[in-house]
C-alpha positions as CSV (number, residue, x, y, z in Angstrom):
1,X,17.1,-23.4,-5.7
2,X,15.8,-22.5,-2.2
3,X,12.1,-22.4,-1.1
4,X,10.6,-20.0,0.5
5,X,7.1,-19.9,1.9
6,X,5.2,-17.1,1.5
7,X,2.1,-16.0,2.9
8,X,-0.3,-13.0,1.9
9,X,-4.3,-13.0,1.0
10,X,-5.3,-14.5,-2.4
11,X,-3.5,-13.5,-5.0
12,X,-6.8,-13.1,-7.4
13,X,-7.7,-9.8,-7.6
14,X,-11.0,-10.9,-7.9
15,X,-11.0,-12.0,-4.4
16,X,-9.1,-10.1,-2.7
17,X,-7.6,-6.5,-3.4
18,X,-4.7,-6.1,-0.9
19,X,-1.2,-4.0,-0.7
20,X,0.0,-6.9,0.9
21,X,-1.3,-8.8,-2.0
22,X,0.4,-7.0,-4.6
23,X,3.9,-6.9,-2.9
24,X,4.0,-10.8,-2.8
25,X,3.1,-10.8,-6.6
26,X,6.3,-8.5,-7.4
27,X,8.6,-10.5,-5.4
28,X,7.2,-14.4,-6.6
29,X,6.7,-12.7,-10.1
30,X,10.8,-11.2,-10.1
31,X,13.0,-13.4,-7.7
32,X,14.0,-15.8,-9.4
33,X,16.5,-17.1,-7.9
34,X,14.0,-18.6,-5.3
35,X,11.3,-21.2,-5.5
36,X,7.8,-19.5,-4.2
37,X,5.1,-21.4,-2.8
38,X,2.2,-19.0,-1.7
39,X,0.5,-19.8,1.7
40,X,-3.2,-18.0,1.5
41,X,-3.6,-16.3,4.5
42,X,-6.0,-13.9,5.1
43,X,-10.2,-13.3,4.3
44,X,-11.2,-12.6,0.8
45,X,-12.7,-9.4,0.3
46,X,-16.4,-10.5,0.8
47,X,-15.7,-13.2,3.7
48,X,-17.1,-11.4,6.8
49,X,-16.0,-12.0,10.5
50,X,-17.3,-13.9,13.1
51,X,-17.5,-17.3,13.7
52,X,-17.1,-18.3,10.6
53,X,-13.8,-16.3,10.1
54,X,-12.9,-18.3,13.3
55,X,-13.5,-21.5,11.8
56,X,-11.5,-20.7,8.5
57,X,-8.5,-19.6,10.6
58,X,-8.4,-22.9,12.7
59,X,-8.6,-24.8,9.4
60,X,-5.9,-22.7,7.6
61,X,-3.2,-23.2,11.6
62,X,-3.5,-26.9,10.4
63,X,-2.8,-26.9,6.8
64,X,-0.2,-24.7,7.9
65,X,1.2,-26.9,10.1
66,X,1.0,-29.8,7.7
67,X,3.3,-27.5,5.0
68,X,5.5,-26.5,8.2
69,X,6.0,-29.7,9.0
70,X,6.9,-31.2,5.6
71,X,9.3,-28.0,4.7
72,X,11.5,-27.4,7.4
73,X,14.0,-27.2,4.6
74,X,12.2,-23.8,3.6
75,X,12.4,-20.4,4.4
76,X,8.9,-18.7,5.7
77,X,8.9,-15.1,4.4
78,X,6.0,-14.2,6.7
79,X,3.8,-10.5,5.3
80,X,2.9,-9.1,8.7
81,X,0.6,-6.2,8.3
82,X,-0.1,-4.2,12.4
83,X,-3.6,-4.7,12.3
84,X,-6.0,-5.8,15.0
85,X,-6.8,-8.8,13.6
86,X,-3.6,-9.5,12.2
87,X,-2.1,-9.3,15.8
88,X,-4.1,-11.4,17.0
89,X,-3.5,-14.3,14.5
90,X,-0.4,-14.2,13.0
91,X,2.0,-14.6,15.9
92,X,0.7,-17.9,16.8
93,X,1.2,-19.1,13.0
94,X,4.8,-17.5,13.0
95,X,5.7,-18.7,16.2
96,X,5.0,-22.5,15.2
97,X,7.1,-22.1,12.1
98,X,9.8,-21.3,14.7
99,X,9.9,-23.7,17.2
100,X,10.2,-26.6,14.6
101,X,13.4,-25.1,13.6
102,X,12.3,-23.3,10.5
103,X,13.6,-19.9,9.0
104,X,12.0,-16.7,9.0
105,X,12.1,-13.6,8.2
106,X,8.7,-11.3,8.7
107,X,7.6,-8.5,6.5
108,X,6.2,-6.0,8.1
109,X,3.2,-4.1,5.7
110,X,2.1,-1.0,7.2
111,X,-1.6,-1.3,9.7
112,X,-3.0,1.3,12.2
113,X,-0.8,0.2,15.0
114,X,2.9,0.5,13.8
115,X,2.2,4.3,14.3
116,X,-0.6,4.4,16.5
117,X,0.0,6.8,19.7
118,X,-2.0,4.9,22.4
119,X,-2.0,0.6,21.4
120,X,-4.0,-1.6,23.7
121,X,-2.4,-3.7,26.3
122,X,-2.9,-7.0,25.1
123,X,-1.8,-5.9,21.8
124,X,1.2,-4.3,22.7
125,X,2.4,-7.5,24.9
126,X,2.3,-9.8,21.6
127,X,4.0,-7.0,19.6
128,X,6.8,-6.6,22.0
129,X,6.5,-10.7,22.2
130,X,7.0,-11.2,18.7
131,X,9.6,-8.0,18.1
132,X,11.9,-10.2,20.5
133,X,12.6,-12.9,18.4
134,X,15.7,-13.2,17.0
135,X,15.2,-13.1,13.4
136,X,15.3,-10.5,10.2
137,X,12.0,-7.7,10.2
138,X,11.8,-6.1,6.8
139,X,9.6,-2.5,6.9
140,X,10.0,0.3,4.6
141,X,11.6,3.4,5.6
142,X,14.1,4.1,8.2
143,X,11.3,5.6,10.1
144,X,9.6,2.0,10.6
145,X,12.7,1.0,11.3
146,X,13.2,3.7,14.3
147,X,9.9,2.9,15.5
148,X,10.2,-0.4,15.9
149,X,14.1,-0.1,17.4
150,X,12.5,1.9,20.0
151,X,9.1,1.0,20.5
152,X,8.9,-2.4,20.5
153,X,12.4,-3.1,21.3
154,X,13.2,-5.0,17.7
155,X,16.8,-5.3,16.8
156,X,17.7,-7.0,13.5
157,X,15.5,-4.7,11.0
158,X,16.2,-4.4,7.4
159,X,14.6,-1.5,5.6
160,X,13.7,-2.8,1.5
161,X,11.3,0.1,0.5
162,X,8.4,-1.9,-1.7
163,X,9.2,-1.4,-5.8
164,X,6.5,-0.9,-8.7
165,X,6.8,-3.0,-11.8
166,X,8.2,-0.6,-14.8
167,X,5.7,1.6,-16.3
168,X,4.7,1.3,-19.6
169,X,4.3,4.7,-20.2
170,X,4.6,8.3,-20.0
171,X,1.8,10.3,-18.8
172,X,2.0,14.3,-20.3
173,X,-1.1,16.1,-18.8
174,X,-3.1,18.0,-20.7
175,X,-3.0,22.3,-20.8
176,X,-6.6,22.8,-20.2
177,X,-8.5,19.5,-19.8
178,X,-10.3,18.7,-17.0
179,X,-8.0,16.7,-14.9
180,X,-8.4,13.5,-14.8
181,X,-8.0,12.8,-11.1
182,X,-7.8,8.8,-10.0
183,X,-7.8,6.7,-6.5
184,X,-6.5,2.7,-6.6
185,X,-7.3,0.2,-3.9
186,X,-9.3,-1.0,-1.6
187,X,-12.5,1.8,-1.7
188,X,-12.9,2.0,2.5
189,X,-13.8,4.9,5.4
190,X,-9.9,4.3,6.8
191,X,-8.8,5.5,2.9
192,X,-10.7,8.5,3.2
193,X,-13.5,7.7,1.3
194,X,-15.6,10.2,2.9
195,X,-13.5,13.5,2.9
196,X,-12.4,12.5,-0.7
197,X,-16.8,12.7,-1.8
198,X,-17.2,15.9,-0.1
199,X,-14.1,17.6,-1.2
200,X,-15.5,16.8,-5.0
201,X,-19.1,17.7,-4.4
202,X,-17.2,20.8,-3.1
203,X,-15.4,21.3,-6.8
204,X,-18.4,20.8,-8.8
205,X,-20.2,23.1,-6.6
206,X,-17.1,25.7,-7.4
207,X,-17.2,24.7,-11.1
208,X,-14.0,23.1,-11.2
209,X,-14.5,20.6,-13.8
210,X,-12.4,17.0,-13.0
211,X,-12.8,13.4,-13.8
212,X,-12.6,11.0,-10.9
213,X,-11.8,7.6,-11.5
214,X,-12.1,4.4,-9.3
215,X,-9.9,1.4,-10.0
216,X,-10.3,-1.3,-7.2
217,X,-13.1,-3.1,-5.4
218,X,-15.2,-1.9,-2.0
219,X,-14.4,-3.8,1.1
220,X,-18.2,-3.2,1.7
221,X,-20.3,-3.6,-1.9
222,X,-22.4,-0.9,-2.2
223,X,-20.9,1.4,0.3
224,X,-19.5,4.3,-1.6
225,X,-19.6,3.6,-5.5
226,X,-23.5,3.8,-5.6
227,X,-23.1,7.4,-3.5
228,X,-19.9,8.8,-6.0
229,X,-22.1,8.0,-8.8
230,X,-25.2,9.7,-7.7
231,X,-23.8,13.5,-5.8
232,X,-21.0,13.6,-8.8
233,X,-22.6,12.2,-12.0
234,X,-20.7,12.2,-15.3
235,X,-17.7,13.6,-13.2
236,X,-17.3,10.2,-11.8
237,X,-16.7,6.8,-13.6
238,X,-15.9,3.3,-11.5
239,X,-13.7,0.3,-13.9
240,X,-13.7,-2.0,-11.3
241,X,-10.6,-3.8,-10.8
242,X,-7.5,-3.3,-13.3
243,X,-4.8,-6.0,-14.1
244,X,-2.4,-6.1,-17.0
245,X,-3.0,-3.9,-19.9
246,X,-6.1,-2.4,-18.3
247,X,-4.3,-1.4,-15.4
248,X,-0.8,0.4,-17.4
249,X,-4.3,2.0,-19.2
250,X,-5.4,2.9,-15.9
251,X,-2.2,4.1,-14.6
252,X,-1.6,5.9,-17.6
253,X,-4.3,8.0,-18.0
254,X,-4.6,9.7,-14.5
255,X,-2.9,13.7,-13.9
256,X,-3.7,13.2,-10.2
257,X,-3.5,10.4,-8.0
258,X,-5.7,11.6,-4.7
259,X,-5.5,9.2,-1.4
260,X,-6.7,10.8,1.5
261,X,-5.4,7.4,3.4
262,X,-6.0,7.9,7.2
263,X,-3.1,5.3,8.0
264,X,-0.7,3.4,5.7
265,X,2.6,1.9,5.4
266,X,4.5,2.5,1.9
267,X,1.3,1.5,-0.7
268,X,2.3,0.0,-3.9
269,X,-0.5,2.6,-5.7
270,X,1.7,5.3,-4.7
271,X,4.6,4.3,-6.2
272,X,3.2,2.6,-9.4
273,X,0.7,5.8,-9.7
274,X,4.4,8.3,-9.7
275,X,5.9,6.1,-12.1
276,X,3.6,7.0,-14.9
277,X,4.5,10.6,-14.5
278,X,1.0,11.0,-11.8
279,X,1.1,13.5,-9.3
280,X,0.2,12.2,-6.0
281,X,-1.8,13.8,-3.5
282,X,-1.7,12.4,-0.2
283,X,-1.5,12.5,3.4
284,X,1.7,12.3,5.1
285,X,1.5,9.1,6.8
286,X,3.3,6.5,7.4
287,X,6.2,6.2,5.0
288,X,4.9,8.1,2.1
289,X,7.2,11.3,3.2
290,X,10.1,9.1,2.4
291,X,9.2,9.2,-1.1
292,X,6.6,12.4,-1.6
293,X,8.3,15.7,-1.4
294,X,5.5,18.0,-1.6
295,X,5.0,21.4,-2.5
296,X,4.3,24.7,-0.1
297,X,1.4,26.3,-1.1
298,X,3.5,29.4,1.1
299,X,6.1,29.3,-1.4
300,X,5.1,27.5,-5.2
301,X,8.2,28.9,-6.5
302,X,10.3,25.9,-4.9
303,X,8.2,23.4,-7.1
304,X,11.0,22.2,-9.0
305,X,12.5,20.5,-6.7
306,X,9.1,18.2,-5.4
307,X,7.1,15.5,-6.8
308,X,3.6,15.9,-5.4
309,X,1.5,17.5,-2.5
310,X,0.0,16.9,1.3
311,X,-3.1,17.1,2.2
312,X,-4.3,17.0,5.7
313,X,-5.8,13.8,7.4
314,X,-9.7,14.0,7.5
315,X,-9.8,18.0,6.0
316,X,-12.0,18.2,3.1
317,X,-10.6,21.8,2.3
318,X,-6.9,20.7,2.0
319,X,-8.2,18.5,-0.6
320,X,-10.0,20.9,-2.9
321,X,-7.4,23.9,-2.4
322,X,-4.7,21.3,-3.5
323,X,-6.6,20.5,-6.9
324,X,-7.9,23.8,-7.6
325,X,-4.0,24.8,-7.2
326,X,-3.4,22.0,-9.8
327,X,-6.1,22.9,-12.0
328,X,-4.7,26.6,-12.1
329,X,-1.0,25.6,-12.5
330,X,-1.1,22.9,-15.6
331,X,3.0,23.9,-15.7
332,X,3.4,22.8,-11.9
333,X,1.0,20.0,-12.7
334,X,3.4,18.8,-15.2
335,X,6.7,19.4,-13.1
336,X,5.5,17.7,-10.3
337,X,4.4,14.8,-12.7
338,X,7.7,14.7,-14.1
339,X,9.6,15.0,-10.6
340,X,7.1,12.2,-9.2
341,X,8.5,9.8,-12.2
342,X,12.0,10.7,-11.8
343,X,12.0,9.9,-8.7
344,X,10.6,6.4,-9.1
345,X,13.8,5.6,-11.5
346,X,16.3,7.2,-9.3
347,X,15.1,5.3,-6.1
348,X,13.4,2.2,-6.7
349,X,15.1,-0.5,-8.5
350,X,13.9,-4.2,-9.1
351,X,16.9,-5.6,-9.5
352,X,18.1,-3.5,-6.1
353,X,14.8,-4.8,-4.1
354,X,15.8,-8.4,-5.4
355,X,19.1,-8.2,-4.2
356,X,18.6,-7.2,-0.9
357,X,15.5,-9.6,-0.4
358,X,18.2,-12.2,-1.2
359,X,20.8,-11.1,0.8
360,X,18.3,-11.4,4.0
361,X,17.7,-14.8,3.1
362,X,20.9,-15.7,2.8
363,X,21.8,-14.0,6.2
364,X,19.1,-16.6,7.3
């Protein structure tokens, strides 16, 4: 059985609530025709930076160098999110892997700089650095794939879109309910944490009654839960993070799932949100418009054929005109619901994702 070597954050998502996270689970948790071994790599959620992040990341280049070193029979399947700080590290952990001869492949996982319009010098020397190499880059969508063809001058990519676990259920909304509308992650400013408060303080203040649930943990405690609870009151309810049964509960109880994300690369929310039948509100970045079709709010008539809406990045009003829309429209509500789930069976196939992952490592 081969070994592969993959790195991500902690896996607990007690300590560390991450996309990146997530992904690894699925693939150690349904490949197996390969032996895993998880390298940690990466701060859990209440490590801060400085000096002592410094410190960990020195520690954490010579345990890897010690597995490196005793594996060079394994494969490294390196996550790779385009981050700042990411950047800055990972290179230097891949590159040793390398030049003892071992196999890679890197997984690229979304981060502010795969689409960013203006990327700093230094940055964009070790990304161009790094895209060079001669081995397999997995993204998500062709798009990645174009950017990082032409951008960074990459040329053995392999798009594998990231897959949800089955659902365990149906969602059917309900006719006149207040919808239940529901965010999952990592609470944060870049996940538009802010616009998402004000566009709800804007629906109470209209009288559009709505649930809004939080499932995840704040990168900063205290940041945002404290504020939701006080300006939206019985209209807003925090579980804290969700795993197993609790989170198919979760999953399956939401109409709406609202993500006002300011960046992203193809979440794993989305995707297991739409395949409980949720409709996804979001904004249209990164790779989630290879998988959301959204409605025109020009032309609602074409809403059989989508799965979901856009909202604008940073615009409080696209928010609360897209849920009052909802709200109105329980049968578009539904459709959409319906479309969002469909196209989560049509598309997105573990046993596909498996393949593929294989056949990349078999390339190898």
């Amino acid at each position: 059985m081969q070994k592969v070597i993959i790195t991500a954050p902690s896996l607990d998502p007690t300590q560390n609530v991450s996309g990146v996270s997530s992904v690894v689970q699925f693939i150690i948790d349904n490949n197996k025709e390969c032996e895993y071994s998880h390298f940690e790599l990466g701060k859990k959620d209440k490590e801060k930076r400085g000096i002592g992040n410094v410190t960990r990341i020195l520690k954490c280049y010579k345990k890897w160098k010690g597995i490196i070193n005793t594996n060079k029979d394994a494969i490294v399947h390196y996550s790779f999110p385009l981050s700042a700080p990411s950047i800055l590290r990972d290179p230097w952990f891949m590159w040793y892997a390398l030049k003892n001869g071992v196999k890679m492949t890197v997984h690229l996982h979304g981060g502010i700089f795969l689409t960013a319009t203006k990327i700093p010098f230094f940055l964009m020397k070790i990304l161009k650095w790094v895209f060079s190499w001669d081995i397999p880059f997995i993204v998500l969508s062709d798009s990645e794939k174009e950017t990082l063809t032409t951008r960074f001058g990459a040329k053995n990519v392999v798009v594998i879109p990231n897959c949800p676990a089955p659902a365990l259920s149906v969602h059917i909304p309900s006719e006149k309910d207040p919808l239940r509308l529901g965010y999952l992650g990592r609470i944060e400013v870049n996940k538009g944490m802010n616009e998402l408060l004000e566009a709800c303080k804007k629906l109470k203040a209209d009288n559009i009654p709505f649930e809004l649930v939080f499932a995840g943990k704040e990168v900063h405690e205290g940041e945002y839960i404290p504020i939701y609870q006080k300006e939206l009151g019985d209209s807003f309810k925090y579980v804290g993070l969700v795993s197993g049964k609790s989170k198919a509960d979760f999953l399956g109880s939401l109409d709406v799932f609202v993500m006002p994300t300011y960046f992203e690369g193809l979440p794993m929310s989305l995707l297991e949100t739409m395949s409980y039948g949720t409709v996804p509100v979001v904004t249209p970045v990164g790779s989630i418009p290879k998988v959301v079709n959204s409605i025109s709010f020009s032309n609602t008539e074409d809403v059989l054929e989508k799965n979901g809406a856009f909202i604008k990045v940073k615009d409080v009003d696209s928010i609360v005109d897209t849920i009052k829309f909802l709200h109105n429209d329980r049968e578009a509500l539904r459709i959409l619901g319906k479309n969002a789930r469909k196209t989560i069976d049509d598309n997105f196939s573990t046993a596909r994702y498996v393949e593929k992952l294989n056949s990349i490592y078999a390339s190898l």
